[in-house]
C-alpha positions in Angstrom: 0.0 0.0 0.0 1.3 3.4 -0.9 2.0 5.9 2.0 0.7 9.2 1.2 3.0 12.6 1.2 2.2 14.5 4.3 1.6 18.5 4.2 3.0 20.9 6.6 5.9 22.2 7.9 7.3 19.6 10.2 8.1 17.6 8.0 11.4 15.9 9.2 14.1 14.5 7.2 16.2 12.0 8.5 19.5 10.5 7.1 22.5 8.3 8.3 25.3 10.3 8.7 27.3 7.6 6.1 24.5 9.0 3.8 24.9 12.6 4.4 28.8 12.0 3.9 27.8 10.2 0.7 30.1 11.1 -2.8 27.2 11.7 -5.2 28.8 10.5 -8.2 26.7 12.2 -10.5 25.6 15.4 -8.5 21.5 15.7 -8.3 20.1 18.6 -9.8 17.9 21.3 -7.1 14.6 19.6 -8.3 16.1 16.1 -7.9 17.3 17.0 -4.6 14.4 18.2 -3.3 12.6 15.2 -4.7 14.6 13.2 -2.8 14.3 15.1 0.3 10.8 15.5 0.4 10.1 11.6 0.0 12.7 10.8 2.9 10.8 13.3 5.3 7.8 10.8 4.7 9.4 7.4 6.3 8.6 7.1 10.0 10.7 6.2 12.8 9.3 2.6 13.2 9.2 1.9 9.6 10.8 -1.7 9.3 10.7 -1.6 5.3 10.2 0.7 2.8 7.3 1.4 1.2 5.8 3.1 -2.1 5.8 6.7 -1.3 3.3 8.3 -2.8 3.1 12.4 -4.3 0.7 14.1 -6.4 1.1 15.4 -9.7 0.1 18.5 -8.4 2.2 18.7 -5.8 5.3 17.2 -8.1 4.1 20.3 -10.6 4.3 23.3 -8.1 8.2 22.1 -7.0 9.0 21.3 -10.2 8.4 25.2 -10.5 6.2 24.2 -13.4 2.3 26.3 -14.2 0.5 23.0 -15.2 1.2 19.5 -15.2 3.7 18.1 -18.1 4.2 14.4 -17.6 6.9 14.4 -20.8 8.7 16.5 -18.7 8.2 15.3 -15.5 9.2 11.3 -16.3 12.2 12.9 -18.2 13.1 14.5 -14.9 12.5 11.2 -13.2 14.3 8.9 -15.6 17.1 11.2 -15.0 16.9 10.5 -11.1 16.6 7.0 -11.3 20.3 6.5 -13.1 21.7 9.2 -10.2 24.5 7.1 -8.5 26.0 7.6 -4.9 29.0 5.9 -3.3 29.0 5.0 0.5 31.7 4.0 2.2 31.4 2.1 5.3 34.2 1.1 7.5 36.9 -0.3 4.5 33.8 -1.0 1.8 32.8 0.9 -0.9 28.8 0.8 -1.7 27.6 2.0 -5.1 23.6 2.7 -5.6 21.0 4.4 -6.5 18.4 6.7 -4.8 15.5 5.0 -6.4 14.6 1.6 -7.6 11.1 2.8 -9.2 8.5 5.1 -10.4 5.1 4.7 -11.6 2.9 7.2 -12.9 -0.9 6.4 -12.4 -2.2 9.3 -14.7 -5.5 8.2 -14.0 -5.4 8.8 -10.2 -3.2 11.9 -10.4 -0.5 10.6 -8.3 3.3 8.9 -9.1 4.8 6.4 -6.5 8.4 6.2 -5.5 10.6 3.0 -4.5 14.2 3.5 -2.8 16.5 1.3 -3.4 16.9 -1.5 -0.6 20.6 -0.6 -0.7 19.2 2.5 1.2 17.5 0.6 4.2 20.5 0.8 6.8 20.9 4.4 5.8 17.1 5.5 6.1 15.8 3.1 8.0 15.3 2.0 12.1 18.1 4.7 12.6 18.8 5.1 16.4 22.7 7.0 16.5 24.9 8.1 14.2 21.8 10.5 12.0 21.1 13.5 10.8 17.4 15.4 11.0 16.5 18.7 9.8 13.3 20.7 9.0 12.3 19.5 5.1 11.0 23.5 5.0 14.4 24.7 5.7 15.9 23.5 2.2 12.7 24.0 -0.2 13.2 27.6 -0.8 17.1 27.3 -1.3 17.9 27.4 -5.4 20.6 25.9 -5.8 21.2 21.8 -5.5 25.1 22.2 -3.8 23.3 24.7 -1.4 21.1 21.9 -0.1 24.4 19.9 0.4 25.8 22.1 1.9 23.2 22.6 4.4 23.0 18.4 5.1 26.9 18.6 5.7 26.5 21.4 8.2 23.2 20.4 10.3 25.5 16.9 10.6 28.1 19.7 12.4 26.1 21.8 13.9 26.3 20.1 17.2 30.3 20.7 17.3 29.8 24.3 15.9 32.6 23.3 12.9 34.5 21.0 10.8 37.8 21.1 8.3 37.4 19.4 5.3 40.2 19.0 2.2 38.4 21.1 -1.2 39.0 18.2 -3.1 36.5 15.7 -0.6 34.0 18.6 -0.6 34.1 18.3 -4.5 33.5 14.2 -4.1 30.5 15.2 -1.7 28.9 17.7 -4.2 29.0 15.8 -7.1 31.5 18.4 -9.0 33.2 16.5 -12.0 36.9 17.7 -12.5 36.2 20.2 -14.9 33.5 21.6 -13.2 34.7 24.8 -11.7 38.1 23.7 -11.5 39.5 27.2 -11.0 39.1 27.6 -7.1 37.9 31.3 -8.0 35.0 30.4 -9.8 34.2 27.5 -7.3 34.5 30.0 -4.1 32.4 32.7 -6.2 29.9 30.0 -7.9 29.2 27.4 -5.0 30.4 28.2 -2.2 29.5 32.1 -1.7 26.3 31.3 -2.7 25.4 28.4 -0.3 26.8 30.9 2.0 23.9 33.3 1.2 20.9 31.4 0.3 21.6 29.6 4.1 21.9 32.5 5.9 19.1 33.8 4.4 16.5 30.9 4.2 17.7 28.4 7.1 18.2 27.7 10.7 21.9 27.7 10.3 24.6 29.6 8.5 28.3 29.4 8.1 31.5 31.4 8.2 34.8 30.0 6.6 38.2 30.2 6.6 40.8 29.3 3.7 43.6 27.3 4.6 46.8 26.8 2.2 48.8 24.2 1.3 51.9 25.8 -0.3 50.7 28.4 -2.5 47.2 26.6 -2.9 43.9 26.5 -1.0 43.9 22.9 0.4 40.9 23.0 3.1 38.1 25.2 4.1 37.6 25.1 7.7 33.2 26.0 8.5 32.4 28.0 11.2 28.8 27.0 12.0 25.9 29.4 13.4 22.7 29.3 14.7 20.7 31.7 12.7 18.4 32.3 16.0 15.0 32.3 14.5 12.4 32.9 17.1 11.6 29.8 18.9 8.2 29.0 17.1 5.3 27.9 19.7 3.4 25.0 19.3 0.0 24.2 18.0 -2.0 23.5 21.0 -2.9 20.2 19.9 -6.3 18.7 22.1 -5.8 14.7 20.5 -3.4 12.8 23.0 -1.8 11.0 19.7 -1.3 14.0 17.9 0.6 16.0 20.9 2.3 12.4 21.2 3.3 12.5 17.4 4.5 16.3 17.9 6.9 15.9 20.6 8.6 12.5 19.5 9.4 14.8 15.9 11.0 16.8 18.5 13.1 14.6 20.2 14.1 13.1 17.0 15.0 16.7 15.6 16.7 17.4 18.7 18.7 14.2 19.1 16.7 13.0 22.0 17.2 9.1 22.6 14.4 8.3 24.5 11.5 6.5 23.5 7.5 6.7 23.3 7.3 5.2 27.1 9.5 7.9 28.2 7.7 10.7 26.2 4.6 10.0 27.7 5.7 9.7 31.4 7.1 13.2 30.5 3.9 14.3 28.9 2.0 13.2 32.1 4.0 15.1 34.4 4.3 18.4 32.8 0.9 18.6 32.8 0.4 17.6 36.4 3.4 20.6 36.9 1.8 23.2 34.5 -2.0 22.4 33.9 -3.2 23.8 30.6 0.2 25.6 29.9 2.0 21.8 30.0 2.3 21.8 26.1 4.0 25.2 25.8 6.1 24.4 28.8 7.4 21.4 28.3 8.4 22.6 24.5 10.3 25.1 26.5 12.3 23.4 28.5 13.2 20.9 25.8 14.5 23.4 23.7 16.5 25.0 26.6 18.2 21.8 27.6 18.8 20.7 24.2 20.0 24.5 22.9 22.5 24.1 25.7 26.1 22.6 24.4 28.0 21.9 27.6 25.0 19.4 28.6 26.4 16.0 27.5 23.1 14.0 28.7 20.3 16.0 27.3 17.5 13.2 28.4 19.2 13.2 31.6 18.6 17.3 32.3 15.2 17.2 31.4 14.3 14.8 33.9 16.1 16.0 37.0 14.2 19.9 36.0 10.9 17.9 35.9 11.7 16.3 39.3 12.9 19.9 40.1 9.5 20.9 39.6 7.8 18.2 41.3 9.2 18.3 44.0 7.6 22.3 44.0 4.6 20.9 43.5 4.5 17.8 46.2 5.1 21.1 48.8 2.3 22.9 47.8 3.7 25.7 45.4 2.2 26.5 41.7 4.4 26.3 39.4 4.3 29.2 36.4 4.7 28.9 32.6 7.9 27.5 32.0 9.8 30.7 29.5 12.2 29.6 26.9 15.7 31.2 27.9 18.6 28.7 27.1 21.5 30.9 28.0 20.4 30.8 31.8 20.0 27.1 31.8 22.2 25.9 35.3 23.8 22.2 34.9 23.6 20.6 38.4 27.2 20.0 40.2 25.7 16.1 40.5 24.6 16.0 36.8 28.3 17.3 36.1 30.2 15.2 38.2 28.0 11.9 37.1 28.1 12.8 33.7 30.8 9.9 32.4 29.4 7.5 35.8 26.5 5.9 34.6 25.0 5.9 30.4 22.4 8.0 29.5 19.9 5.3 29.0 20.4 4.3 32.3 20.0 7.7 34.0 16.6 7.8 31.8 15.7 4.9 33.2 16.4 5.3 36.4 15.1 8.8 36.9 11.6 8.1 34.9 10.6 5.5 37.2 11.2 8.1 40.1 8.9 10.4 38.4 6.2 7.5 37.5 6.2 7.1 41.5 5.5 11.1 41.7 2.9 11.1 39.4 1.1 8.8 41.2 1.5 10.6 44.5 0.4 13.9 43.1 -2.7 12.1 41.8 -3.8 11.9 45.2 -2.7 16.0 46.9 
């Protein structure tokens, strides 16, 4: 059964971080990118196989950029995609495959179907370390296909704020043949100047750079990566228990979060035993804070020991107010400093959501 494209902005898109260091071989053009993207946003966390991902021609039309559906044009665009080829390169192998393993058009219906290739599954599938998620809106207004590349490169970064990288790998990663801006000139000017732009200008992240010579030649760009600081944007107050489920586990994922639906939901529980009707907007908060701070090494961890913070509050009587977003202010705990390298996260989680399961039964009964 085909699994239909889902609207909206939250979209996530989730890759192995072997896949976002992937050669592309032959480089995918902007449209081809975002075709690419936009299907990967659609596979779920749990999904054990991949399916046939399904988008309308109407939707394929308006980011093709195109006024009315052309299918000439658009299975010549596809055609094109399915003979893209990327190398992966895993411990001492060398995988070469492609994106897709097939499209069909069903004209009648108005939609195509997409198929990646099962070469893909480790890379796209079940991934619990070692990824890479991002916003799918944060690359559909960039114009250029190496600007989207560059973007996946950095959010795999962003975390460690930078990375040095030789020119001639960062050719292999965007798909630039040897006589394809081969002066470093037109390459700076061309490629990388204008990812520069387009991501300061329509992402969550930008970059600074600095040259670094071999000799008499450019050998390495070192990336200096930002936060672009967009305001933190609130969320929907959702009223179906699923749906505020669904939104926070897209989250954790974004944020890196390893914890899983048991965990979310013990969260969910509490926050609104802590905060009443403002739990949704609080709880967003305090994620963001934790996970916004870098010196925190056990993000999961944090968030825990503020909610049993909190409880503990409540337990003696006092209300608790909205919880404000202000990451800079965030304190670390000596303890959760000094235990940091003790005990694994997952056993910290563990430990410290079965404390608050006891709470929240206590508090049932104040």
């Amino acid at each position: 059964m085909a699994k239909q494209t889902k609207e909206g902005k939250k979209n996530i898109v989730t890759k192995s971080n072997d896949l976002i260091e992937a050669n592309y071989k032959t480089p995918l053009s902007i449209r081809e990118q975002k075709i690419i993207t936009y299907i990967v946003s659609q596979i779920e966390p749990d999904d054990v196989d991949f399916e046939e991902y399904e988008m309308s021609v109407a939707n394929f039309t308006s980011m093709m950029g195109l006024k009315d559906p052309n299918y000439s044009y658009m299975r010549r665009i596809t055609k094109e995609l399915l003979s893209k080829v990327i190398e992966i390169r895993k411990e001492k192998r060398l995988i070469q495959t492609h994106w897709l393993s097939s499209v069909e058009y069903k004209e009648e219906k108005g939609i195509i179907l997409f198929t990646f290739h099962p070469t893909l599954k480790p890379y796209l599938l079940q991934l619990k370390d070692k990824f890479t998620s991002y916003r799918l809106i944060n690359i559909l207004q960039l114009k250029s296909g190496y600007s989207i590349r560059f973007y996946e490169l950095l959010k795999k970064w962003e975390n460690i704020g930078g990375f040095t990288i030789l020119i001639s790998e960062l050719r292999d990663k965007l798909g630039l043949k040897n006589n394809t801006y081969k002066e470093f000139a037109n390459f700076r000017q061309k490629i990388l100047d204008v990812a520069q732009k387009e991501l300061k200008k329509e992402t969550d992240i930008y970059f600074k750079y600095d040259l670094n010579k071999k000799g008499r030649k450019y050998h390495s760009i070192t990336f200096h990566i930002k936060s672009s600081k967009k305001e933190v944007v609130s969320i929907p107050h959702l009223n179906n228990y699923e749906d505020i489920l669904g939104h926070f586990m897209v989250i954790a994922k974004e944020k890196k979060l390893k914890i899983n639906t048991t965990t979310m939901k013990q969260w969910i529980t509490i926050a609104h035993t802590i905060w009443g009707d403002n739990y949704q907007e609080s709880l967003n908060n305090l994620i963001h804070d934790v996970t916004s701070n870098k010196k925190v090494k056990n993000p999961a961890g944090l968030i825990v020991y503020k909610l049993n913070e909190f409880t503990s509050e409540c337990e003696n009587g006092e209300s608790i107010e909205l919880y404000q977003a202000n990451p800079t202010n965030e304190v670390i705990p000596e303890w959760f400093k000094k235990r940091g390298e003790e005990i694994s996260d997952i056993e910290k989680e563990e430990h410290n959501t079965e404390e608050l399961r006891e709470r929240i039964e206590r508090l049932k009964h104040i």
